[in-house]
ROTOR-406884 format. One record per residue (C-alpha): residue number from 1; chain; x, y, z; residue in three letters. Coordinates in steps of 0.2 Angstrom, whole numbers, plus 5000, padded with zeros to 4 digits. Layout:
# ROTOR-406884
   num   cadena     px     py     pz   residuo
   NUM        A      X      Y      Z       ala
...
# end
This chain:
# ROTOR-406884
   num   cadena     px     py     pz   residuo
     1        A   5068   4963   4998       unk
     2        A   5055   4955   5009       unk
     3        A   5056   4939   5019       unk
     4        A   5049   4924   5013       unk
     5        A   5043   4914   5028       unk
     6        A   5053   4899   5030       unk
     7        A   5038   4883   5026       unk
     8        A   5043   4867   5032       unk
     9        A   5029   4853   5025       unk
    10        A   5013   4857   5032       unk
    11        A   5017   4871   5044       unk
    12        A   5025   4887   5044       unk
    13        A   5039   4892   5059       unk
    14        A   5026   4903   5068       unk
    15        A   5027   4907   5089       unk
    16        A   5011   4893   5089       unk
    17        A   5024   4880   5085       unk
    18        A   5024   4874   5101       unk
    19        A   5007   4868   5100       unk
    20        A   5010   4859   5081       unk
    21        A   5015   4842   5089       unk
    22        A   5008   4830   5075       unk
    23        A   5013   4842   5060       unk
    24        A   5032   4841   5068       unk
    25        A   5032   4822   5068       unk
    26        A   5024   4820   5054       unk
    27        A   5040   4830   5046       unk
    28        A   5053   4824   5054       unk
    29        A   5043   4805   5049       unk
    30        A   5047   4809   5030       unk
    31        A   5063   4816   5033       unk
    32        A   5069   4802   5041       unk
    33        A   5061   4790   5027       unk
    34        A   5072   4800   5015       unk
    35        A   5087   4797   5025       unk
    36        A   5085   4779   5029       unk
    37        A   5084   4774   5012       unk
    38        A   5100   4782   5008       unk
    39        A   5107   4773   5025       unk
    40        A   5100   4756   5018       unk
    41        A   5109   4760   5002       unk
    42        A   5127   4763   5010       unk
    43        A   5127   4750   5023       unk
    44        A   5121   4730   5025       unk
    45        A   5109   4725   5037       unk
    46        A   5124   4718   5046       unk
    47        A   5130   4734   5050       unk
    48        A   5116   4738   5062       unk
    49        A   5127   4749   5072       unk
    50        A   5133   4759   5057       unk
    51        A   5117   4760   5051       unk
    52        A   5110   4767   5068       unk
    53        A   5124   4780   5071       unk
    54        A   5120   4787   5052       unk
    55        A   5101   4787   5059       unk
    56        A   5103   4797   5075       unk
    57        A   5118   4809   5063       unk
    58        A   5103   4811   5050       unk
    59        A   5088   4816   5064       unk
    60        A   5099   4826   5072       unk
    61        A   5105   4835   5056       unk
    62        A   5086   4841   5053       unk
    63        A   5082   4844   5069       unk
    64        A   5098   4857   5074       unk
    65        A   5092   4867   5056       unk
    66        A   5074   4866   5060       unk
    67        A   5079   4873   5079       unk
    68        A   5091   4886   5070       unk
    69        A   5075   4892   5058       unk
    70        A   5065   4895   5074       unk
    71        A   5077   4906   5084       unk
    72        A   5081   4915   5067       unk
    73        A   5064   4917   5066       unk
    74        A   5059   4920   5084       unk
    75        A   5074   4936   5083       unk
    76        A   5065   4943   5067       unk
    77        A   5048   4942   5074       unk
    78        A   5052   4944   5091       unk
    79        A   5042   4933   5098       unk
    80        A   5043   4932   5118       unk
    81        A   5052   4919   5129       unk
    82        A   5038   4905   5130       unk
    83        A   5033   4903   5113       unk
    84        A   5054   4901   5109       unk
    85        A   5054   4888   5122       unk
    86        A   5038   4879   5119       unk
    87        A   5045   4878   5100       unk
    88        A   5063   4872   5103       unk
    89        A   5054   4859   5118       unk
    90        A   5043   4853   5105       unk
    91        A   5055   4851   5089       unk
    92        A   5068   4842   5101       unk
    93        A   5054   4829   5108       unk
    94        A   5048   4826   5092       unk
    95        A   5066   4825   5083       unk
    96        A   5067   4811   5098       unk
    97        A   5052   4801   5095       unk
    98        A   5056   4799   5076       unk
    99        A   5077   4793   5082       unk
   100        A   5071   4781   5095       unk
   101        A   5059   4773   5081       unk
   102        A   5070   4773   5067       unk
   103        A   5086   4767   5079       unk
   104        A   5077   4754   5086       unk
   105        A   5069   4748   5067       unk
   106        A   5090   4745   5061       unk
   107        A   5095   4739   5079       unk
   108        A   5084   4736   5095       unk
   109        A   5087   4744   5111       unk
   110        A   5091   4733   5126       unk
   111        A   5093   4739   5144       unk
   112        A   5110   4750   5144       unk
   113        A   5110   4758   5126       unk
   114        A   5090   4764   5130       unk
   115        A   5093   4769   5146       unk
   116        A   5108   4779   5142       unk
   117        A   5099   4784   5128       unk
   118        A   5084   4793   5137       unk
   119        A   5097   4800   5152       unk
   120        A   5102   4813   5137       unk
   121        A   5089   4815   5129       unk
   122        A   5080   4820   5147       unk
   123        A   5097   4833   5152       unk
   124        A   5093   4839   5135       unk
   125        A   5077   4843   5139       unk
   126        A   5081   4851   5156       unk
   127        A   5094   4861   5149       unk
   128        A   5083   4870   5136       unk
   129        A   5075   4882   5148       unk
   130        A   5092   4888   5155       unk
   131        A   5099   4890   5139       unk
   132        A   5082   4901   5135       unk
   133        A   5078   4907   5152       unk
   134        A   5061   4920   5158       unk
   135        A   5069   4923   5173       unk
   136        A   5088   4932   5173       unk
   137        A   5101   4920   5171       unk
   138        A   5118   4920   5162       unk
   139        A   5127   4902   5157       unk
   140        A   5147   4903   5161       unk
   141        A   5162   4889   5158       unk
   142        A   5167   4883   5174       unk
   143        A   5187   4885   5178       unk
   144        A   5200   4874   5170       unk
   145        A   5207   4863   5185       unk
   146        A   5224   4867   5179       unk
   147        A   5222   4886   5183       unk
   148        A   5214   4880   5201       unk
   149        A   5227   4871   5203       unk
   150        A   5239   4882   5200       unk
   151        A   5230   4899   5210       unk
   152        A   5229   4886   5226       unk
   153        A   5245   4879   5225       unk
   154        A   5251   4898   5224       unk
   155        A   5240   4904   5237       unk
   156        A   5249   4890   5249       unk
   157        A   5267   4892   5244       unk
   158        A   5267   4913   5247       unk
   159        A   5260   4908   5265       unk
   160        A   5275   4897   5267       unk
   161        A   5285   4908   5260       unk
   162        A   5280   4920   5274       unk
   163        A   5285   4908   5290       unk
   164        A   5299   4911   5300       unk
   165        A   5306   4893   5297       unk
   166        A   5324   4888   5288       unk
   167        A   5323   4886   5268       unk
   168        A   5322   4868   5269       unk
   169        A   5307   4865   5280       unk
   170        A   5300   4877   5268       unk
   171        A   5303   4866   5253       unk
   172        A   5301   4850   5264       unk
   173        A   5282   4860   5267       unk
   174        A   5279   4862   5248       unk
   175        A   5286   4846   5243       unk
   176        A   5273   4837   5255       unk
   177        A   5260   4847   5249       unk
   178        A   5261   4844   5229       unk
   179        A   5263   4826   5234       unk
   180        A   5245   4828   5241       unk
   181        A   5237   4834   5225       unk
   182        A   5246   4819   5216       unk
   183        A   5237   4806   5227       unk
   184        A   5222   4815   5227       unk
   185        A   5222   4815   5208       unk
   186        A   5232   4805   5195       unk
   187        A   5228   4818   5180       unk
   188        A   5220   4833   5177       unk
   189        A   5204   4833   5185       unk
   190        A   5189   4840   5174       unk
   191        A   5177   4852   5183       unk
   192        A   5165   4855   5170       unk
   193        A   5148   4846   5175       unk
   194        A   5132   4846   5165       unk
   195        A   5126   4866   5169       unk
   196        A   5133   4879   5174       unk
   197        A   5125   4896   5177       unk
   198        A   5126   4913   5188       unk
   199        A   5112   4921   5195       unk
   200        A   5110   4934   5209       unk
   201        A   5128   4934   5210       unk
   202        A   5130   4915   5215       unk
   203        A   5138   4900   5202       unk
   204        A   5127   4887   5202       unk
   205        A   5135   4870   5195       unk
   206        A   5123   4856   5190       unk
   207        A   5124   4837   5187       unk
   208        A   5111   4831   5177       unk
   209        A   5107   4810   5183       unk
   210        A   5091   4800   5174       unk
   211        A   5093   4789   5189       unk
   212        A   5109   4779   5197       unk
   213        A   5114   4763   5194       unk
   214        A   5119   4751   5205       unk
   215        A   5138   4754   5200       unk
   216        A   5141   4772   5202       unk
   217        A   5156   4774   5215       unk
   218        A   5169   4781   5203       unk
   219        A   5156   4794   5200       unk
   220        A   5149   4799   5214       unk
   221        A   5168   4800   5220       unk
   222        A   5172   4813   5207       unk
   223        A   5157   4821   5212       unk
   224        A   5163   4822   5227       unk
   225        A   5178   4830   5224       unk
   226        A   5173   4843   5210       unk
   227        A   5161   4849   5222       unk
   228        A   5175   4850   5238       unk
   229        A   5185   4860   5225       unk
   230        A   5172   4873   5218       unk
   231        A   5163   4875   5239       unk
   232        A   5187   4878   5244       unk
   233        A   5186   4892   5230       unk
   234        A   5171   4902   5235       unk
   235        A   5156   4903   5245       unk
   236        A   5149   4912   5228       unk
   237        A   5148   4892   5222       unk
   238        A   5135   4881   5222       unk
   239        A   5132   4862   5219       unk
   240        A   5116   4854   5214       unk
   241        A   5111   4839   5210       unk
   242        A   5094   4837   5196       unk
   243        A   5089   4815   5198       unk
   244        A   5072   4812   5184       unk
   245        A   5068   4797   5198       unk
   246        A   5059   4799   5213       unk
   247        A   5068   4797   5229       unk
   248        A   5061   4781   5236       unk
   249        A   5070   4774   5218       unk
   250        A   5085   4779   5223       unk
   251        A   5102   4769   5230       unk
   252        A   5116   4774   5243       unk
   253        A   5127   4785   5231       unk
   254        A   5113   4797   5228       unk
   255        A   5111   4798   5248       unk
   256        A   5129   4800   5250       unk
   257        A   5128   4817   5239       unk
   258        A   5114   4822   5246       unk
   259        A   5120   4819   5264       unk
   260        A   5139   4826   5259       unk
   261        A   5134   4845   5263       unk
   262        A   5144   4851   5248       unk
   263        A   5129   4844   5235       unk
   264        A   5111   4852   5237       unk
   265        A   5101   4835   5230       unk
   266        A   5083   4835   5222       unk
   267        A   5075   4821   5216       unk
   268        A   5057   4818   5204       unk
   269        A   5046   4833   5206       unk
   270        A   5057   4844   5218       unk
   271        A   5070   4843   5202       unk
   272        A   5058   4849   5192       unk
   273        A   5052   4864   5205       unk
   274        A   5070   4869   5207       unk
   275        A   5070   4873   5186       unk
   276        A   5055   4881   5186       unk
   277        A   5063   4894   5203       unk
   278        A   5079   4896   5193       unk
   279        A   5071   4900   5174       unk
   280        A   5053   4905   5178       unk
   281        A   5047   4890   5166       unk
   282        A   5038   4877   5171       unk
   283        A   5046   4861   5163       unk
   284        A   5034   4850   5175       unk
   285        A   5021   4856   5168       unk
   286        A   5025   4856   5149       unk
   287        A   5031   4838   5149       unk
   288        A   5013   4834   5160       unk
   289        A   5003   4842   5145       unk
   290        A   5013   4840   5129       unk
   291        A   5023   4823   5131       unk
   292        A   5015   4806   5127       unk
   293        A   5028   4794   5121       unk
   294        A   5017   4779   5122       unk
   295        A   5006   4787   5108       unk
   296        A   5018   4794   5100       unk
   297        A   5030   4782   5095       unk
   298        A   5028   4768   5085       unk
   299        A   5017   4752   5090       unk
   300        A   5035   4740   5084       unk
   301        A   5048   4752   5098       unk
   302        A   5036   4753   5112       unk
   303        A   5030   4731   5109       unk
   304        A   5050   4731   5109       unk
   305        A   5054   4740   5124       unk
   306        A   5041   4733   5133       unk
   307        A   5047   4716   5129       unk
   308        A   5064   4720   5137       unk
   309        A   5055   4732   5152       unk
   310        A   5060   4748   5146       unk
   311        A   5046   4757   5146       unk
   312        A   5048   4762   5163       unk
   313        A   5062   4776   5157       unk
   314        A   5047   4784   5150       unk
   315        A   5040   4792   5165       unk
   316        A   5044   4808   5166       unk
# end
């Protein structure tokens, strides 16, 4: 039986997708109009931040089957790398302009939830051409620390084992040794950062940071350690760090990476350089041509985050 192309409003799935910005809002507009009126039903205006985790669920909901439709599509077709990126780019942005509208129309953002906010949705953004790369690149899951724990600690008691000392100063050695790893952690430690990808037989392991605020100690100290523990495994690993702000906007904990010699650090436009080398995909130059957020989104969010000087963490 022959395919029926898969419609969506006004627009087919098509590799010129990517180029279909209003046609995308447009439909994710009417879906979320459908869903916030079921919203409204099931919950009072009091319960704004019920109401506005059913929003993001719903938005989110169309978009991930709208992004399935296109790689479905994209396999069938066989369309080439570009158009599958420029397609997922521009159904994700677009999914995000309609969330941040209707969120902010059931509960107004203020500094910490839109700046958070905006940190995920840029990561998502820089992730996409990893996950859908032009250039050679293959995604891994970063080692448990349990099972680094467990290879070094091995590693260290076989070469006690091995010195020509008495059976108790061998265990006196090892004893002082695991009381080491419990002042250096106090649980398991999680080594999985944002990204994590080989290429050209090197492990690349990337932290994602929209910017740093002016409290970020405990983080850059695990950031610290995650990367002391991937450089003591293998030269094959590699720390970098991907900042959305400019460097001059950036405080002492981003200088302490970057100046640690375990983290490579890159910061505005080098960040976005760094993706295009490692995908082949020019991220820089996609969100220069395609992304417009203060035309895009509603007259009511942008007069909102204006008012509360937000707008900034739209510039990209």
């Amino acid at each position: 039986m022959e395919k029926k192309q898969i419609e969506l409003n006004t627009f087919i799935v098509s590799p010129r997708l990517g180029e279909q910005k209003s046609d995308i809002i447009s439909f994710f507009r009417k879906r979320g109009e459908e869903s916030l009126e079921v919203i409204s039903r099931n919950y009072s205006n009091m319960q704004y931040k019920e109401k506005a985790k059913a929003v993001n669920k719903a938005v989110s909901e169309t978009r991930n089957k709208l992004v399935a439709a296109i790689i479905q599509k994209a396999q069938v077709q066989q369309w080439n790398r570009r158009d599958l990126v420029n397609a997922i780019l521009m159904t994700t942005y677009c999914s995000y302009v309609v969330m941040i509208d209707m969120r902010n129309s059931v509960w107004p953002y203020e500094y910490m939830t839109f700046s958070r906010r905006i940190g995920e949705i840029w990561e998502l953004f820089c992730k996409i051409p990893f996950e859908y790369p032009i250039n050679d690149l293959e995604l891994f899951i970063p080692p448990l620390f349990a099972d680094v724990k467990k290879l070094m600690t091995g590693e260290i008691e076989t070469y006690i084992d091995k010195l020509q000392i008495q059976d108790e100063q061998k265990s006196q050695l090892k004893c002082y040794y695991n009381k080491v790893w419990n002042m250096v952690t106090s649980g398991e430690i999680k080594l999985e950062l944002d990204l994590h990808f080989k290429q050209d037989n090197v492990f690349y392991n990337i932290d994602f940071k929209s910017g740093f605020s002016s409290n970020e100690k405990g983080n850059t100290n695990r950031l610290l350690l995650v990367a002391t523990i991937f450089h003591n495994l293998t030269d094959n690993y590699k720390c970098c760090l991907f900042v959305r702000e400019k460097e001059e906007e950036n405080n002492q904990y981003f200088k302490q990476l970057r100046d640690s010699g375990i983290w490579t650090a890159f910061c505005g436009d080098a960040t976005y350089a760094q993706i295009k080398h490692f995908t082949g995909f020019n991220l820089k130059e996609w969100i220069d041509n395609h992304i417009d957020w203060k035309t895009d989104l509603q007259h009511e969010t942008l007069r909102q985050l204006s008012v509360n000087n937000l707008v900034k963490y739209l510039e990209w």
